[in-house]
N, C-alpha and C positions, 0 to 999 in steps of 0.2 A: 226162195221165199214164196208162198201159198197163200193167197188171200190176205197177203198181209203180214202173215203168221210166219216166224221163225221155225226149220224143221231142225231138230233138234234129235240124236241121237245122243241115247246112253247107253252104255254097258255096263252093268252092274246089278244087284239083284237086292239094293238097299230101297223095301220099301216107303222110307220115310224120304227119300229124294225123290224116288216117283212121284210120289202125292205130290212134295212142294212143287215138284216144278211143271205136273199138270193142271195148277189153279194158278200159273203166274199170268192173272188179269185175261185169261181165256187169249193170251198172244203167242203161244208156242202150240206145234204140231208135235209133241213130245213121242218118241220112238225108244224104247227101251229093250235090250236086249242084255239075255245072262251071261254070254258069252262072246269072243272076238267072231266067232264064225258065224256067229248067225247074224251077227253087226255088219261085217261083210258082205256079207251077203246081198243084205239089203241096200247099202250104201252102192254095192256093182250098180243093182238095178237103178237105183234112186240119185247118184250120183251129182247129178245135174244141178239138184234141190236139197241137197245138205249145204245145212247155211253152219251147223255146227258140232262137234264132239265132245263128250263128258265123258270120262272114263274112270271108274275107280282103279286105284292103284293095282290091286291085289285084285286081279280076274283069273278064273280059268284058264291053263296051261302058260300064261305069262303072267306079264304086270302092262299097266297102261304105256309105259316107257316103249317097253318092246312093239306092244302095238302100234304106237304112233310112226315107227319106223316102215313097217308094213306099210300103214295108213299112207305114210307119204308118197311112197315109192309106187302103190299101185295106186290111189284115187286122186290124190293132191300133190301132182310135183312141183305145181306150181308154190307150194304151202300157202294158199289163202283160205284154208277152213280154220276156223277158229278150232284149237284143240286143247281141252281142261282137264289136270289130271286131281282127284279127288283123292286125299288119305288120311288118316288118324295124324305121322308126326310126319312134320317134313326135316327129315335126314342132309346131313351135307352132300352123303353119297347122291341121295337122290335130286338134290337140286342143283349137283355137279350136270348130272347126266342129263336133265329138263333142259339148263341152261344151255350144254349143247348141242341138242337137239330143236332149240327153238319152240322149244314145248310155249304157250302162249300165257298161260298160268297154272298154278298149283294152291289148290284151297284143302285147308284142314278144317274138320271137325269143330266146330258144327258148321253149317254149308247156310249162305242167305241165297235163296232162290233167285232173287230180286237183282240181288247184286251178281251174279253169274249172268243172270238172261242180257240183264244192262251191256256187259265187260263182252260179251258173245255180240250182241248187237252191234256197239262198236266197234270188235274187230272186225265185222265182215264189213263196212264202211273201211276201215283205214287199210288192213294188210293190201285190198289191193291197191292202192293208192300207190301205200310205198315200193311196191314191186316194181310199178310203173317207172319211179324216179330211181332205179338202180340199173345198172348199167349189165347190159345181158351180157355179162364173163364167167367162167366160173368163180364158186368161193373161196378158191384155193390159190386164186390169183391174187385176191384182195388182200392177203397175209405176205404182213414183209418175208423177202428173203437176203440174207445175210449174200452182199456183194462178194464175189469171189476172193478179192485181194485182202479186204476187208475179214474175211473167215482167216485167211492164211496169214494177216497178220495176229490173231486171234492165238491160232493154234500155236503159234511161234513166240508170242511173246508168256502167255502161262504157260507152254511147257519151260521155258527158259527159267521165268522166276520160281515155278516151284520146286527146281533143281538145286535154285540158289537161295532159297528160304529155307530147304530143308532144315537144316540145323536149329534154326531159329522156332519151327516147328514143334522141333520133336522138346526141346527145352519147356516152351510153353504147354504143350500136352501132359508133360509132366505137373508140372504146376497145379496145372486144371485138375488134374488126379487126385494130388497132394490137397489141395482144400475142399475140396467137397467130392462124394460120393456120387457117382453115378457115369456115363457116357462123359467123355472129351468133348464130342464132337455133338453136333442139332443138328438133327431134319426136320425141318418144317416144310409142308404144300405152300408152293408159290406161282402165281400166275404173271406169267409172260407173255411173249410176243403171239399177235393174236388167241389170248386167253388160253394160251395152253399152260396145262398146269403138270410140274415135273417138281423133283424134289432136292430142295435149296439146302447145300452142307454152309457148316458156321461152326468152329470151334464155342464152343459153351461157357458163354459170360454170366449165366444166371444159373441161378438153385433149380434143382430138377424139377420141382414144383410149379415155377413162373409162372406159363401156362393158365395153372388152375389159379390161379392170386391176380390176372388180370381184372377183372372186375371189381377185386378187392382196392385197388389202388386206383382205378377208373375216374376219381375226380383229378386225383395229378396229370392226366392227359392235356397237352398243352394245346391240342387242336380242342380239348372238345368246349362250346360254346356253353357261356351261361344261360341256364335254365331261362326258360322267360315266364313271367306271371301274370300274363293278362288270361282274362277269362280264355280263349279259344286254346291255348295249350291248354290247361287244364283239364277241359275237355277232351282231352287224348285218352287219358285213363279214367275220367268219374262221369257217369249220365248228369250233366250240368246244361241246362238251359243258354245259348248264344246266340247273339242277333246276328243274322248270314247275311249278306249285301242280296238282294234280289235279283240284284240283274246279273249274278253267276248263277252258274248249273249247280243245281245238290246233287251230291254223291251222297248214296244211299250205303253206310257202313251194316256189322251186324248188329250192333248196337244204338248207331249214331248215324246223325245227316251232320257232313259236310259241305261247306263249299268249296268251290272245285280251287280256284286261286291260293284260298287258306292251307289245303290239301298238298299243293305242288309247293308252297312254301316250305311246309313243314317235312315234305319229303328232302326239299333243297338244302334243310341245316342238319339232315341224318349224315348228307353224303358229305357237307362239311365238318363230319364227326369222324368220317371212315378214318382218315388216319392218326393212325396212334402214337405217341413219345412221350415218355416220362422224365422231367427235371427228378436229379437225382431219382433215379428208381431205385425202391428198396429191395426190387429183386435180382439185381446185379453184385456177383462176388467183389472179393476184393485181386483178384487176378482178373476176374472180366472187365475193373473197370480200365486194366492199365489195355489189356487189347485190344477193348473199344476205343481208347484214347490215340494207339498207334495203328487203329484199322488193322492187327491183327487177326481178330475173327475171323474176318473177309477172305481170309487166306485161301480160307480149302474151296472157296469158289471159284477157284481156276481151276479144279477139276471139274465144275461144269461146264467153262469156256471151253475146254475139252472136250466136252461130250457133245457142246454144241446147245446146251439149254440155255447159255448165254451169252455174250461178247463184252470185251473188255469196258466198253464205252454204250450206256443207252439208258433205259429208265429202269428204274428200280423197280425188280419182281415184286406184288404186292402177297401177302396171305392173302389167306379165299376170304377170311371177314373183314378185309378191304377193299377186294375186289368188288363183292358182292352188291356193295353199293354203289360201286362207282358206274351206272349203268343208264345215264345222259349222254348225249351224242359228244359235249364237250369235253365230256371225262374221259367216253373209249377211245377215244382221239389218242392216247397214251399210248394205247395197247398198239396200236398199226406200225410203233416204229421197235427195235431189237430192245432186248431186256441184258442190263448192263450189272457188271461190279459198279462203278463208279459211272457220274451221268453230270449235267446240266445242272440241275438242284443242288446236288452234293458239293459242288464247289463254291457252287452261290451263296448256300447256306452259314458254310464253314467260315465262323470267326464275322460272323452279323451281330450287332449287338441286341437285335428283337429278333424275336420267332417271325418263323416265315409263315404265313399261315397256307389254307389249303387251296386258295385261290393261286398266289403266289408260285404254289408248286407246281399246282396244275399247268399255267401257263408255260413254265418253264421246261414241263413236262412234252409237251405239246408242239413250243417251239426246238425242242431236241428232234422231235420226228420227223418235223420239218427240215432241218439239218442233213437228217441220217440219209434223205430220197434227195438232197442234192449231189452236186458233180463233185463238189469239194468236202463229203462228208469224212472222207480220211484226214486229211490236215485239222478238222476243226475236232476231230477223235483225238487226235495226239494235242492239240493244243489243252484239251481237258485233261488230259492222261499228266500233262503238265502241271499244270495247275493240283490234279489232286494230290502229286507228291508235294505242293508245297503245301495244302489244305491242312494235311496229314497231321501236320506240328503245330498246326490252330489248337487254340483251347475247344475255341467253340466244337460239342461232339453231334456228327447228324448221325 
């Protein structure tokens, strides 16, 4: 920082970003370049005094993703430069790959000058902050690893049962053929142990369509919360006039000023949205519902305990549009411990006469992790592994 002044580099060759963000209130040293190497370049020399990076997506000979890898490795290994990737849509692929590269944000079209300089400002205050409070090991370390016995009980007990479910198997595949058109079997993207995402098999309870009819049925979600009507939700979607407490911070949206409180609140009831279940859904077959009912589905994921994407006993892989909110300290607290067929929640839930809700889960979630990194996590694995065979014949379906 220079007299003050944020120095700011961009790569990119969008005049109308230039301008904005050379008249934000004369507080940026605004540096623009068309290309990775000439950005380079300068940043070798300048180094010292880059407070931040903007990158559009789509640059010369890469995209901003690829650069920021560069970026890290030769200027910032510490990663404390604030780094922004700018593009038209944002893509799952693309916010797969941000997400693990620690990309810092991603804005689309149309861009508030205002609100980037802000979000840049602030990181160069906090990232190093938090470097500070992490413990200098590798990242590779801070990912569970499946205990030795613990794996070999894994690989032993699914190959066992899917020798001896065969039959039962191949009956219901048939079935599934027999009423409806399409694949037996689902893959769905799921995220597991430390956020890694690999691909979750499920014999097929619903119409091949599901998928796109989510939305359509999105009020029968039992997690998701009622609408609220006071003035400041509203103000989510229509330019509507609200009186902000003064003595919080305004956040400066593209449209709207927030308060900062009201803000985190309302971020706080998306992620008590994330997860989804439908009372009777109407997009489950009439043979999906009896395998949902005896946790047949479940089956053909013990050829992931196989491969190793997951173990018999831990938390429930989410999709990416569950995971994706769940992205508070308390929530990734989930992800640090193995990603399970059956867990914690699953037995708890079974045969409750109320919904559990997302707090509930959370914590139970949370307290499995805890579990999993004690001395005695084998015995309290099998005591669940118990318990779900008896869950199994509960009405209640998680």
């Amino acid at each position: 920082m220079k007299d003050g002044k944020l120095n700011l580099v961009y790569i990119g060759e969008d005049k109308n970003i230039i301008e904005k963000f050379t008249s934000v209130n004369g507080a940026v040293n605004f540096k623009s370049f068309p290309n990775p190497l000439q950005a380079s370049a300068w940043v070798d020399r300048n180094n010292a005094s880059t407070d931040g990076v903007i990158s559009e997506y789509e640059i010369p000979g890469r995209n901003g993703l690829d650069f920021h890898q560069s970026f890290v490795e030769n200027f910032d290994k510490k990663n404390e430069i604030p780094y922004i990737v700018l593009c038209d849509t944002k893509t799952p692929e693309i916010l797969n790959r941000a997400f693990k590269q620690k990309i810092d944000d991603i804005y689309t079209r149309p861009v508030n000058a205002e609100v980037i300089f802000n979000r840049i400002k602030f990181l160069k205050v906090l990232k190093p902050q938090m470097a500070l409070l992490k413990k200098e090991i590798h990242p590779e370390e801070n990912i569970y690893k499946t205990p030795f016995f613990k794996r070999s009980f894994d690989i032993f007990f699914a190959g066992l049962a899917l020798l001896l479910i065969s039959p039962i198997l191949v009956l219901f595949i048939i079935a599934i053929r027999l009423e409806s058109k399409g694949k037996v079997y689902y893959i769905s993207k799921r995220v597991g142990t430390g956020y890694r995402i690999f691909n979750f098999l499920k014999l097929r309870s619903m119409y091949p369509d599901a998928d796109k009819r989510l939305k359509e049925f999105q009020h029968l979600n039992q997690y998701k919360k009622e609408e609220q009507t006071s003035i400041v939700e509203n103000s989510l979607g229509e330019k509507k006039e609200e009186k902000v407490d003064e003595s919080g911070t305004i956040l400066f949206g593209d449209d709207i000023e927030v308060d900062e409180k009201q803000h985190i609140q309302r971020q706080k009831e998306k992620q008590e949205s994330a997860f989804v279940k439908f009372e009777n859904d109407p997009r489950i077959t009439k043979v999906g519902h009896i395998i949902r009912k005896l946790s047949i589905d479940e089956l053909p994921q013990l050829i992931n305990v196989i491969k190793g994407d997951m173990s018999i006993v831990g938390n429930r892989p989410l999709p990416l549009y569950e995971a994706e909110l769940l992205t508070t300290d308390e929530w990734t607290d989930r992800f640090n411990g193995p990603a399970g067929i059956t867990g914690l929640w699953q037995v708890e839930a079974r045969g409750k006469t109320s919904k559990m809700s997302p707090e509930e889960r959370k914590q139970l979630d949370n307290k499995y992790v805890e579990i999993a990194n004690s001395k005695f996590s084998f015995w309290k694995d099998i005591w669940i592994i118990i318990r779900t065979f008896r869950a199994v014949f509960q009405k209640e379906n998680v």
